[in-house]
N, CA, C and O of each residue as an XYZ file, in Angstrom:
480
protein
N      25.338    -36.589    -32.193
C      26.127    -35.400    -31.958
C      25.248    -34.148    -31.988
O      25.350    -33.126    -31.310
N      24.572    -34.394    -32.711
C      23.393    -32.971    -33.097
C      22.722    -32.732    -31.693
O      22.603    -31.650    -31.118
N      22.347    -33.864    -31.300
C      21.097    -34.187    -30.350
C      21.928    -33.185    -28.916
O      21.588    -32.162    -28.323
N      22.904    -33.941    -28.823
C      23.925    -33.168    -27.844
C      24.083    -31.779    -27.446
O      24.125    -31.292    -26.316
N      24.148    -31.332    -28.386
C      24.368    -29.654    -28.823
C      23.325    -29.212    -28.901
O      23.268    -27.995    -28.724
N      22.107    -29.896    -29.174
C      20.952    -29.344    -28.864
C      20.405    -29.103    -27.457
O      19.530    -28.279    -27.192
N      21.152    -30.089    -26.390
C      20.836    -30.181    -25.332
C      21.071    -29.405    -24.720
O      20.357    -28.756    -23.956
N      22.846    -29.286    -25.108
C      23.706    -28.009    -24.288
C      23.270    -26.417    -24.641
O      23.306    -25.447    -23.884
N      22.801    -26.488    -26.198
C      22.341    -25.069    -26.504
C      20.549    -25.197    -25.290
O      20.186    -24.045    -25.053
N      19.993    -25.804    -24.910
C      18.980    -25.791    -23.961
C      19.277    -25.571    -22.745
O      18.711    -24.634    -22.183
N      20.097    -26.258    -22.129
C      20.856    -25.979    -20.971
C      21.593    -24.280    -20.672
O      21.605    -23.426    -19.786
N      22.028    -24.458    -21.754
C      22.738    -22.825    -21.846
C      21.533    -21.729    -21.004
O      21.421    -21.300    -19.856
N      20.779    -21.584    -22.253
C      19.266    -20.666    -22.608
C      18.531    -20.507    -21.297
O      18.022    -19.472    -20.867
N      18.569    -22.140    -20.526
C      17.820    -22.144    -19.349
C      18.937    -21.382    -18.149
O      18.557    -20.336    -17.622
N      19.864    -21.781    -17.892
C      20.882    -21.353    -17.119
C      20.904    -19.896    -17.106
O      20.874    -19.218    -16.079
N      20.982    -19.271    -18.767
C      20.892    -17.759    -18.598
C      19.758    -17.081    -18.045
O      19.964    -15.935    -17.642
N      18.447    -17.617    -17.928
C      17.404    -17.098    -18.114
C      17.074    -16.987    -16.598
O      16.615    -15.959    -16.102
N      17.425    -18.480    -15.679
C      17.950    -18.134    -14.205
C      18.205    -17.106    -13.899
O      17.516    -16.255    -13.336
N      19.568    -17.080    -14.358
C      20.666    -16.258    -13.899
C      20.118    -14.875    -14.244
O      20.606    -14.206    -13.334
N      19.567    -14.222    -14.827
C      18.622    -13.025    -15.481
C      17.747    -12.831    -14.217
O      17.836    -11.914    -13.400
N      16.803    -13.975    -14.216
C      16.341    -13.888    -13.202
C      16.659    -13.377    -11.608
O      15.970    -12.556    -11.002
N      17.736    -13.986    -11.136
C      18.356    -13.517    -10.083
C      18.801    -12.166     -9.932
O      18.818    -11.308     -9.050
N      19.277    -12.348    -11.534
C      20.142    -10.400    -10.972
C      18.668     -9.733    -11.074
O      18.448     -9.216     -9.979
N      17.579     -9.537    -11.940
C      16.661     -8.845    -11.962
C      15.994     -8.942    -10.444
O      15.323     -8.037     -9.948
N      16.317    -10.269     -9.763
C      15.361    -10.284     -8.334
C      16.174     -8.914     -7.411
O      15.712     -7.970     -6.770
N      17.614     -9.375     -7.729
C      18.584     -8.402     -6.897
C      18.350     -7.081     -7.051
O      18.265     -6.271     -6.128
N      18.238     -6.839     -8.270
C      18.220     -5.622     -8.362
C      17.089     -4.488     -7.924
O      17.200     -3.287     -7.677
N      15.736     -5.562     -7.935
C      14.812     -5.313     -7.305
C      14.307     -4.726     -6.526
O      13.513     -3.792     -6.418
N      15.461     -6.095     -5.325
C      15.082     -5.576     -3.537
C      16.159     -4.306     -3.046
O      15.973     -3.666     -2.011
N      17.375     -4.054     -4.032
C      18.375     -3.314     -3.811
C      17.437     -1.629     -3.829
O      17.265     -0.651     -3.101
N      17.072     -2.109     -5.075
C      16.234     -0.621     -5.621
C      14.708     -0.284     -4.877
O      14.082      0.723     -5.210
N      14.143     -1.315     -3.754
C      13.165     -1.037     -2.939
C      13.790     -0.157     -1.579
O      13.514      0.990     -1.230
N      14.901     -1.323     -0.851
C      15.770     -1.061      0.185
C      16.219      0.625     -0.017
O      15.952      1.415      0.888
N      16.884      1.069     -1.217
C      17.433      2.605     -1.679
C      16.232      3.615     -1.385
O      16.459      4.682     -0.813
N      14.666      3.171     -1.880
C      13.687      3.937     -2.236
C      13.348      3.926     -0.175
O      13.142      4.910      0.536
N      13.400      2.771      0.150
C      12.454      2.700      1.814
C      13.802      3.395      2.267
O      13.160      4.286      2.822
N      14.749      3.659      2.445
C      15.734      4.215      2.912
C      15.835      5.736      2.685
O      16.228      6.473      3.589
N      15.461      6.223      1.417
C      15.017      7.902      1.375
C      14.194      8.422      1.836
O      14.125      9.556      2.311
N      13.190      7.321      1.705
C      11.988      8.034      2.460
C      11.691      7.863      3.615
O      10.746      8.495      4.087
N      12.353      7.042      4.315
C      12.485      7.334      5.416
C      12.805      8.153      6.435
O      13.983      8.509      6.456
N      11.899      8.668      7.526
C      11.898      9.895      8.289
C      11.898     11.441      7.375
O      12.336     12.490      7.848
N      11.137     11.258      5.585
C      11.265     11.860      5.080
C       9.720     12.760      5.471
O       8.918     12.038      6.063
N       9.373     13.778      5.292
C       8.210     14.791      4.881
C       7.440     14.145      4.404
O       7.769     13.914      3.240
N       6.305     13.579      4.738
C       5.108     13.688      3.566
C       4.052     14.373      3.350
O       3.221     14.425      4.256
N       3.891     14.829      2.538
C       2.653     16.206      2.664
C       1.313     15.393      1.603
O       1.458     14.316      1.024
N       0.122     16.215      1.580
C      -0.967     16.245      0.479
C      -0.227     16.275     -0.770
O       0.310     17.312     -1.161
N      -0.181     15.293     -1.346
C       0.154     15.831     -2.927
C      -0.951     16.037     -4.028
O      -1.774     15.130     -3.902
N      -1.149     16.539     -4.639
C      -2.507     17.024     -6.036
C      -2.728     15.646     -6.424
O      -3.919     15.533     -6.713
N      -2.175     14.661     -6.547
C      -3.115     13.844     -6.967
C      -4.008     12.821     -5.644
O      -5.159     12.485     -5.924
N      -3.511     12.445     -4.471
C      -3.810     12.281     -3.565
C      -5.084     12.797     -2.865
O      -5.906     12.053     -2.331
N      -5.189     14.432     -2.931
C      -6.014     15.648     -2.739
C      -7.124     15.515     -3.552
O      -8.218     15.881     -3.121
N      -6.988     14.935     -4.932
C      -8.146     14.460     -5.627
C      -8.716     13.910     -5.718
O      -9.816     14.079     -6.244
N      -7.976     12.246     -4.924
C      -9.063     11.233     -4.979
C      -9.314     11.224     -3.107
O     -10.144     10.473     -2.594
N      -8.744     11.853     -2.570
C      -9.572     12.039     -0.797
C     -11.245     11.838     -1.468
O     -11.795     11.103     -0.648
N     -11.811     12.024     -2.090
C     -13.502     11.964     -2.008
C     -13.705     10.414     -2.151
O     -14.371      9.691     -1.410
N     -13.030     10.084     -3.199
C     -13.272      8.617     -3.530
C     -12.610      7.707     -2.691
O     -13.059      6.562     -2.741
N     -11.427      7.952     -1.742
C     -10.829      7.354     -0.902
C     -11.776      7.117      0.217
O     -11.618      6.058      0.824
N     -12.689      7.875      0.586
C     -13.929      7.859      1.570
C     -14.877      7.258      1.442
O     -15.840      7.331      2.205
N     -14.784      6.374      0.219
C     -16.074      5.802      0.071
C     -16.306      4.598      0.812
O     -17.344      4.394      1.442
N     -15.099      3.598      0.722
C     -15.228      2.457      1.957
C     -15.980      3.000      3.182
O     -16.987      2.326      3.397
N     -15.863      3.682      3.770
C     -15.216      4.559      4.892
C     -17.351      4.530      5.198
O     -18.223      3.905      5.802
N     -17.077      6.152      3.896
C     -18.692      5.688      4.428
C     -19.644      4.738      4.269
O     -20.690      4.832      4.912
N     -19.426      3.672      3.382
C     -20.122      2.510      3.758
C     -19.912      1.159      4.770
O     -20.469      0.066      4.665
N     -18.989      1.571      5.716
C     -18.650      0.944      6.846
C     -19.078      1.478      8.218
O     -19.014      0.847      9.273
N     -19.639      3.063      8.008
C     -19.687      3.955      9.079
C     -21.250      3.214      9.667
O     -21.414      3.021     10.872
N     -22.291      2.860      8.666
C     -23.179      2.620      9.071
C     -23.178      1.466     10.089
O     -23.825      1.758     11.096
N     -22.643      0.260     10.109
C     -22.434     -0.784     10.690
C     -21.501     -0.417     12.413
O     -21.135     -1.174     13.312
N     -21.410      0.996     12.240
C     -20.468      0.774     13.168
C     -20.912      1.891     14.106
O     -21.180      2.876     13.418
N     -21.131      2.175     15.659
C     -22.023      2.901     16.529
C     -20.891      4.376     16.426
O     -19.675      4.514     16.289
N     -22.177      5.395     16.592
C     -21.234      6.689     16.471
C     -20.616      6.679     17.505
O     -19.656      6.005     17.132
N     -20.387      6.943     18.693
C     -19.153      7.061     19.296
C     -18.098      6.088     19.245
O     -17.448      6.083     20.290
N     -17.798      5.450     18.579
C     -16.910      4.727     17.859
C     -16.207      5.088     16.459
O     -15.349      4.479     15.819
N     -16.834      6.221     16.230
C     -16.273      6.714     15.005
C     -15.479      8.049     15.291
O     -15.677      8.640     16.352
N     -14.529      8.561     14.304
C     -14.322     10.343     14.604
C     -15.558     10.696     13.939
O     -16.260      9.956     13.250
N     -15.766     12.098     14.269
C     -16.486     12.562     13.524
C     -16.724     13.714     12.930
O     -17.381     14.428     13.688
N     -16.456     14.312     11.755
C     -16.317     15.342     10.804
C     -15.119     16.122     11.350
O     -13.967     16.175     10.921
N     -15.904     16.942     12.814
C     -15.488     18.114     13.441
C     -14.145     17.901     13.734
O     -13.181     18.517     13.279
N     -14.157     16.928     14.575
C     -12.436     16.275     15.417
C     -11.820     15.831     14.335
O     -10.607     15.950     14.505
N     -12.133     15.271     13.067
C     -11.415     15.281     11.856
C     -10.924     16.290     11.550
O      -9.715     16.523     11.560
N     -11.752     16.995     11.249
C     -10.982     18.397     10.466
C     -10.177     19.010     11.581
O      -8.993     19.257     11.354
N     -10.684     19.278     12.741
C      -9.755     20.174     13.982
C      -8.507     19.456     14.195
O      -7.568     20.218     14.427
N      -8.169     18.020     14.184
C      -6.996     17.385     13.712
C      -6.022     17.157     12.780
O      -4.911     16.629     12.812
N      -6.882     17.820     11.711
C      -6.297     18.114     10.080
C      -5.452     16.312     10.177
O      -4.273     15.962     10.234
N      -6.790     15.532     10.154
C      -6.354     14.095     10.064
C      -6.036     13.735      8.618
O      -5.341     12.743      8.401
N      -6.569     14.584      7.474
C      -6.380     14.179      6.007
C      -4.565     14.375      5.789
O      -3.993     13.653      4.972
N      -3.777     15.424      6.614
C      -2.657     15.527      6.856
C      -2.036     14.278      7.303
O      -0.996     13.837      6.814
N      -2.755     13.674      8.322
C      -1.806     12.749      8.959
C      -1.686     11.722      7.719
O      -0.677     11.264      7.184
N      -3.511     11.444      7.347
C      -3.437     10.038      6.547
C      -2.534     10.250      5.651
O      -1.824      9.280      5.390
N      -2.220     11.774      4.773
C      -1.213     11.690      3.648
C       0.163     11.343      4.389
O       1.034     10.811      3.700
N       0.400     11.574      5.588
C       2.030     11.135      6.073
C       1.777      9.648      6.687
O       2.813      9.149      7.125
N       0.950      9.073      6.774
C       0.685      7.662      7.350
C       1.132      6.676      5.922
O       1.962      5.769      5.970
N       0.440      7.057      4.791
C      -0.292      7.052      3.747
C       1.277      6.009      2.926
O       2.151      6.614      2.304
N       1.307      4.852      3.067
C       2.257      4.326      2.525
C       1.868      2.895      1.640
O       2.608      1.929      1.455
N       0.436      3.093      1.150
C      -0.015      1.837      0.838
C       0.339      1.949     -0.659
O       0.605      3.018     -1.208
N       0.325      1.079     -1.099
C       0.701      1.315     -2.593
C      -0.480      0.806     -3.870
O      -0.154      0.373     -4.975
N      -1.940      1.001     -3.353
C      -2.833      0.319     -3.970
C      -3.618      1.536     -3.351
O      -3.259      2.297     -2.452
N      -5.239      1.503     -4.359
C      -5.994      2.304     -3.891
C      -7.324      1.818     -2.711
O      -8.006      2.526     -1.970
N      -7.323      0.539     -2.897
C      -7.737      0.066     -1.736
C      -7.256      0.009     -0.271
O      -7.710      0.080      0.871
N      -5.845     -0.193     -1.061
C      -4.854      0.186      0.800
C      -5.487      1.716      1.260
O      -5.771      2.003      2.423
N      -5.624      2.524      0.221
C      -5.446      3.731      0.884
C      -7.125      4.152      1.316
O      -7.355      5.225      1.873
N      -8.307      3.103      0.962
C      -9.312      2.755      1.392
C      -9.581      2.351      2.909
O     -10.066      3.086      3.769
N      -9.289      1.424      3.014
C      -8.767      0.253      4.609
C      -7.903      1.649      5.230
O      -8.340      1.872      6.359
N      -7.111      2.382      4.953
C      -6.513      2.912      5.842
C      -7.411      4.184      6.030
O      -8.140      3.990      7.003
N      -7.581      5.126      5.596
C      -8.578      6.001      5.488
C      -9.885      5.349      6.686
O      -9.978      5.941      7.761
N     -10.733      4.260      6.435
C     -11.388      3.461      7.040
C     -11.442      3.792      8.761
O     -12.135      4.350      9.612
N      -9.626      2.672      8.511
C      -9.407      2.237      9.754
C      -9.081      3.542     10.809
O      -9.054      3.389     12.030
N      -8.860      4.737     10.191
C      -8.370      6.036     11.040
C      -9.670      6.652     11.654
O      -9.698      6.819     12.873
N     -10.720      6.992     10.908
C     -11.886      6.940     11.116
C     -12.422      5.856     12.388
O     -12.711      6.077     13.564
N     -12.416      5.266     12.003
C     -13.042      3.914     13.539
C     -12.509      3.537     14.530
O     -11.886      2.480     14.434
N     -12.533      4.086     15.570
C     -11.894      4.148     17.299
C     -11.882      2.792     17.281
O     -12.849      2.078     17.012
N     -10.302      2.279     17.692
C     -10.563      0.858     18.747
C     -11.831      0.207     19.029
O     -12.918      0.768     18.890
N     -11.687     -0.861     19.384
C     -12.654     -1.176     20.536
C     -14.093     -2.008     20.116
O     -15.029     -2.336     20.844
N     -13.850     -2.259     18.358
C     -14.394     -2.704     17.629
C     -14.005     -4.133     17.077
O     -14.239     -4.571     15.950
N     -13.580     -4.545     17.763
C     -12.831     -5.731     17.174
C     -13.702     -6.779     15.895
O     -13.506     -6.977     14.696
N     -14.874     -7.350     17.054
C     -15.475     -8.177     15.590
C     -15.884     -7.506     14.399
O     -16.408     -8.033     13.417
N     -15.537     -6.021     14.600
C     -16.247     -5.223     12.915
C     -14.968     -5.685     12.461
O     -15.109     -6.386     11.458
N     -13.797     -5.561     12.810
C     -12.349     -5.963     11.881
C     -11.952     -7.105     11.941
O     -10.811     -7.435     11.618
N     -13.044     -8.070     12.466
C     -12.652     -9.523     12.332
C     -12.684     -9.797     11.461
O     -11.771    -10.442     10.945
N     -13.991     -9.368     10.713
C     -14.981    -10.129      9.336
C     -14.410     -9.468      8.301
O     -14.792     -9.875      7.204
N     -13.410     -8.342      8.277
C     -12.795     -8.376      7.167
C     -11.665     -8.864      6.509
O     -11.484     -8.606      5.319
């Protein structure tokens, strides 16, 4: 009889812990879906902390530039006359600081390069 009730008190514990599980999954994708839904077609500007690490966000960037022929790259001037650091902050949806590496990168390097973005 003990053994029993031990089983069902196991069964219980596991069942809840599921079920926890699920609503926490739900609640999850509900609360991603709400967040991609505000920001959507929303403003994005430079924000101060963003603005701070632009130096360190460049660092991929320039150690990829070498491997890769200058007219294939932007370069400084057409950067800045594009105020491209603008765009990357409204492009800018990666959620890691490497994403925002690779993307930074990839804005920088014209098409037309394919096997340089094979090998990564």
């Amino acid at each position: 009889m003990k053994f029993i009730i031990i089983v069902a008190f196991a069964v219980l514990i596991i069942a809840a812990f599921i079920l926890l599980r699920i609503y926490a999954n739900k609640k999850y994708k509900r609360n991603r879906t709400i967040r991609l839904d505000n920001s959507f077609g929303a403003e994005r500007r430079m924000d101060p902390e963003l603005a701070d690490r632009m130096k360190d966000v460049g660092i991929l960037y320039d150690m990829e530039k070498e491997f890769v022929p200058a007219e294939k790259q932007v370069d400084e001037i057409t950067w800045n006359d594009l105020n491209m650091d603008d765009v990357f902050a409204m492009v800018n949806h990666t959620e890691s600081f490497a994403g925002e590496q690779s993307l930074y990168s990839r804005l920088h390097i014209l098409c037309g390069n394919e096997k340089f973005f094979e090998k990564q």
